[in-house]
ZASESE-83607 format. One record per residue: residue number from 1; residue in one letter; z, y, x of N, C-alpha, C in turn. Coordinates in pm, 1 decimal, padded with zeros to 6 digits, always signed. Example, Ala and Ser with C-alpha at 12.3 -4.5 7.8 and 13.67 -1.06 7.14 Angstrom:
BEGIN
firo/nuse/nz/ny/nx/caz/cay/cax/cz/cy/cx
1/a/+00780.0/-00569.0/+01319.0/+00780.0/-00450.0/+01230.0/+00780.0/-00330.0/+01320.0
2/s/+00708.0/-00225.0/+01285.0/+00714.0/-00106.0/+01367.0/+00787.0/+00003.0/+01290.0
END
This chain:
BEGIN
firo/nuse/nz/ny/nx/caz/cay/cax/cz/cy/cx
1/x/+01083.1/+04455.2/+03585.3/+01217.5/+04411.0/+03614.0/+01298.4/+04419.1/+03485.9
2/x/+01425.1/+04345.4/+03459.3/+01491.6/+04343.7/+03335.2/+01597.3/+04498.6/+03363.9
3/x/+01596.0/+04510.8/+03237.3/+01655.6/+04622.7/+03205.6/+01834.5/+04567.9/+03211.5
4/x/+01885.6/+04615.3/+03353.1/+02042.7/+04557.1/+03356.1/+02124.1/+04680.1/+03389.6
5/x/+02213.4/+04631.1/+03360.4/+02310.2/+04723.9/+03388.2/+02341.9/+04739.3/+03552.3
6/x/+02376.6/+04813.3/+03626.9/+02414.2/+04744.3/+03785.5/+02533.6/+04781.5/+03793.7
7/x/+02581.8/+04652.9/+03849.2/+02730.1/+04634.8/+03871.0/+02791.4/+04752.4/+03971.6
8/x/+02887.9/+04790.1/+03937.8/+02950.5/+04917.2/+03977.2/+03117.9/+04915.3/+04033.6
9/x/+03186.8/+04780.6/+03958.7/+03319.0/+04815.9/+03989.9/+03334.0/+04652.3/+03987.6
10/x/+03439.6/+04561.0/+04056.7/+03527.9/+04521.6/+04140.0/+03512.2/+04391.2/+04010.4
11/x/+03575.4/+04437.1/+03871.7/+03572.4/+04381.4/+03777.9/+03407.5/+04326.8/+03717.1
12/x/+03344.7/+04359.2/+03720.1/+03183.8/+04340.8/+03645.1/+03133.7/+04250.1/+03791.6
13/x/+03163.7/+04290.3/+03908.6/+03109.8/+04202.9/+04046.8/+03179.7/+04025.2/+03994.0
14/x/+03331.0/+04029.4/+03934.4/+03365.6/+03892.8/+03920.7/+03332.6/+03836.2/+03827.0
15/x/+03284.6/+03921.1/+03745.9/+03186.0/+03821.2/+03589.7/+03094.7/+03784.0/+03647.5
16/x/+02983.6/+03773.3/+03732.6/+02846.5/+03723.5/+03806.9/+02881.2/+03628.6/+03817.4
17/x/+02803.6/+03524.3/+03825.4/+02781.0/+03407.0/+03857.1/+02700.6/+03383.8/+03993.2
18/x/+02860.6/+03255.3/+04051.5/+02782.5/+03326.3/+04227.5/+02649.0/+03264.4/+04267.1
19/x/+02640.4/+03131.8/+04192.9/+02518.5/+03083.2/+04209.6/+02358.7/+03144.1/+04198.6
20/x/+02386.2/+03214.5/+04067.0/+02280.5/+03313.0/+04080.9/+02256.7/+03416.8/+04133.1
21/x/+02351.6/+03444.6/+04181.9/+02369.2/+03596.0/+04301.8/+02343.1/+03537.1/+04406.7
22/x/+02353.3/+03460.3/+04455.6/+02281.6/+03388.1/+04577.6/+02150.1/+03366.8/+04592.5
23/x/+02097.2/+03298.5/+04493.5/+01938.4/+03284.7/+04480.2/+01902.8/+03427.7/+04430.8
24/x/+01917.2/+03514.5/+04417.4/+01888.3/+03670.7/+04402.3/+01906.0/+03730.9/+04533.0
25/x/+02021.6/+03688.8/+04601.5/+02055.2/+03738.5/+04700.6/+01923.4/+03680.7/+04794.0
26/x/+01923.7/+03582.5/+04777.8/+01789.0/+03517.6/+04892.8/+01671.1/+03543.0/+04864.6
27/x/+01648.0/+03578.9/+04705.7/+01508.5/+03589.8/+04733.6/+01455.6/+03732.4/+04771.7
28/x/+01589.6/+03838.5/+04765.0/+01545.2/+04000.2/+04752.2/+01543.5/+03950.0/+04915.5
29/x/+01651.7/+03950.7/+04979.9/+01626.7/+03937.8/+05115.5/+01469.9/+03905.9/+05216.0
30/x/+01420.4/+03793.3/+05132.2/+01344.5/+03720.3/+05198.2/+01187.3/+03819.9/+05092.8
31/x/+01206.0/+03933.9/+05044.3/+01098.4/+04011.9/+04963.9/+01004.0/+03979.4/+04869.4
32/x/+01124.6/+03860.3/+04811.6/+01019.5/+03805.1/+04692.4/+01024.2/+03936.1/+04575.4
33/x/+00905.2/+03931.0/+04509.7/+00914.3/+04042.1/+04396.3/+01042.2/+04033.1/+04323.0
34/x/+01005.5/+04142.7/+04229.8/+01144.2/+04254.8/+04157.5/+01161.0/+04145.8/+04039.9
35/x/+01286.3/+04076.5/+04030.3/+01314.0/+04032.4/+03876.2/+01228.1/+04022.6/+03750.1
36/x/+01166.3/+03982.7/+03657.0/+01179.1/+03986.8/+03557.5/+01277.5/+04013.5/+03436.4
37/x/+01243.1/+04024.6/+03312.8/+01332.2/+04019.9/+03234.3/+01424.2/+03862.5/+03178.1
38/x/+01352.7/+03787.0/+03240.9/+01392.0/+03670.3/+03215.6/+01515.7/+03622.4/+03332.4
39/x/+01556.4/+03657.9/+03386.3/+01636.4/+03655.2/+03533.0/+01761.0/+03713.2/+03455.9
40/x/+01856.0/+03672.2/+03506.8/+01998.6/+03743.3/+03518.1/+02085.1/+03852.4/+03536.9
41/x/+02160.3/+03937.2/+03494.7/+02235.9/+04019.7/+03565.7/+02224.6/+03999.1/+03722.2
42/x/+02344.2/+03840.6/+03675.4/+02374.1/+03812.1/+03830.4/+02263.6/+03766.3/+03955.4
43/x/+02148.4/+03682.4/+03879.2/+01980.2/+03712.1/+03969.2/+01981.5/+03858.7/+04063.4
44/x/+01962.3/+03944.4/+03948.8/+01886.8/+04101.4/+03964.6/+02014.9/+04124.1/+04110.5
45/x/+02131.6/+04162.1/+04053.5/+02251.7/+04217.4/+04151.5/+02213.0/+04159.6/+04281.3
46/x/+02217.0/+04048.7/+04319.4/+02161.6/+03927.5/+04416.3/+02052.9/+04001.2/+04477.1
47/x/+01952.3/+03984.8/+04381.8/+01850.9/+04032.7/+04495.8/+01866.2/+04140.1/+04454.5
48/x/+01909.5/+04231.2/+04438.6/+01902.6/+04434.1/+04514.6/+01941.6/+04417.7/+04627.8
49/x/+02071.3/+04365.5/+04664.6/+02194.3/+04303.8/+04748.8/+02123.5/+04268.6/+04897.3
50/x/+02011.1/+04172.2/+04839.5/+01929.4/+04112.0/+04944.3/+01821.9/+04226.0/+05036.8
51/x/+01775.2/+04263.5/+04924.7/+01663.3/+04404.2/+04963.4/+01730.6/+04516.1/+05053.6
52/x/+01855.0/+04548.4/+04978.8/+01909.1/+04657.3/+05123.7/+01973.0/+04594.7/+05226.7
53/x/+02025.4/+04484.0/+05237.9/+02040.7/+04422.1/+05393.8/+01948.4/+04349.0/+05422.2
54/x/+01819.1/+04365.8/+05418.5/+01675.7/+04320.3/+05481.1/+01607.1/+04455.4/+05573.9
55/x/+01693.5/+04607.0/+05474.6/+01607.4/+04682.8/+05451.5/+01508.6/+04738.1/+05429.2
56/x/+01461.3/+04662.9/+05321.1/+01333.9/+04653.2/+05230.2/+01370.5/+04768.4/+05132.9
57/x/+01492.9/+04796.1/+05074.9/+01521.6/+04928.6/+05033.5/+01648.3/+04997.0/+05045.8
58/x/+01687.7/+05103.9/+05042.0/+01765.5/+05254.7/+05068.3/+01872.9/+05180.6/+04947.5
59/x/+02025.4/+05176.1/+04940.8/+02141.8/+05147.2/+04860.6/+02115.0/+05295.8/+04769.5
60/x/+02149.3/+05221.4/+04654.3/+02131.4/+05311.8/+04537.2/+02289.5/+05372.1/+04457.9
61/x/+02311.4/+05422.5/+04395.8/+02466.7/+05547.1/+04358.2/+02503.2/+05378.2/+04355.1
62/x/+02461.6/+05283.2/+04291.8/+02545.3/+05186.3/+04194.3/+02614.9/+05081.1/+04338.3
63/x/+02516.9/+05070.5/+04420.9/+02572.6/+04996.2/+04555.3/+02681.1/+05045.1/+04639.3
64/x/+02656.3/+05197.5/+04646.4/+02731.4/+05298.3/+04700.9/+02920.9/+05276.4/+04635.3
65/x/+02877.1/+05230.6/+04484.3/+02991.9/+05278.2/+04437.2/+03051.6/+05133.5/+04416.9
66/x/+03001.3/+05017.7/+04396.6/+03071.0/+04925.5/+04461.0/+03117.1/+04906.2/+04597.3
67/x/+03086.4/+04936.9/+04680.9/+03098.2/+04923.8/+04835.4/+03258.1/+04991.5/+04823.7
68/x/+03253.6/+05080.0/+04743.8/+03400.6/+05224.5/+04754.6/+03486.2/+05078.3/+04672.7
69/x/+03433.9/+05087.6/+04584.9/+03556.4/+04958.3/+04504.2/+03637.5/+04832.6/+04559.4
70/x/+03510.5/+04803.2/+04634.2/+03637.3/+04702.6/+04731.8/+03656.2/+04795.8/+04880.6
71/x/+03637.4/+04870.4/+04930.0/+03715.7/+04939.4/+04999.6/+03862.3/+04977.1/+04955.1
72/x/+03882.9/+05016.1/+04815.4/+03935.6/+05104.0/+04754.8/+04075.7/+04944.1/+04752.8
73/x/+04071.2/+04819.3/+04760.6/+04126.8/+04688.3/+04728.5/+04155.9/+04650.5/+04883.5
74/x/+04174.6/+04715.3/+04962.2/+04179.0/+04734.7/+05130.0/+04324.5/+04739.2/+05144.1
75/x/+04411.5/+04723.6/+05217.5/+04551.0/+04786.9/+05236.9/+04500.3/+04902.7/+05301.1
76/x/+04607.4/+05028.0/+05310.9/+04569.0/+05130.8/+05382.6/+04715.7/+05082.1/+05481.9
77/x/+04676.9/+05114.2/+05612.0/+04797.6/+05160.4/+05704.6/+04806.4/+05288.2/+05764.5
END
């Protein structure tokens, strides 16, 4: 798999490119193998994305801590 950074906060989620987070998103979903290095940030993010709502795998600190980031962009009442 490519060595990426994983997106973590609110800001780095809107640099992705949604097109390729989609086809990442579909192929982790659907359990195509792990990225290469030749694939994208926004590929890789996509399919992790895909893999834990398939549950093919367990959300990792970096999913965890985006999930809080747009919570965190919520109104509170």
């Amino acid at each position: 798999m490519g060595d990426f950074t994983p997106v973590q906060t609110v800001g780095d989620f809107r640099m992705l490119d949604d097109g390729e987070t989609l086809e990442g998103y579909l192929d982790g979903f659907h359990g195509e193998a792990a990225p290469d290095s030749s694939r994208s940030r926004s590929y890789w993010h996509g399919w992790r994305n895909g893999m834990v709502d398939s549950s093919r795998c367990l959300p990792d600190h970096a999913h965890l801590a985006l999930a809080e980031a747009f919570l965190d962009l919520a109104p509170r009442h």
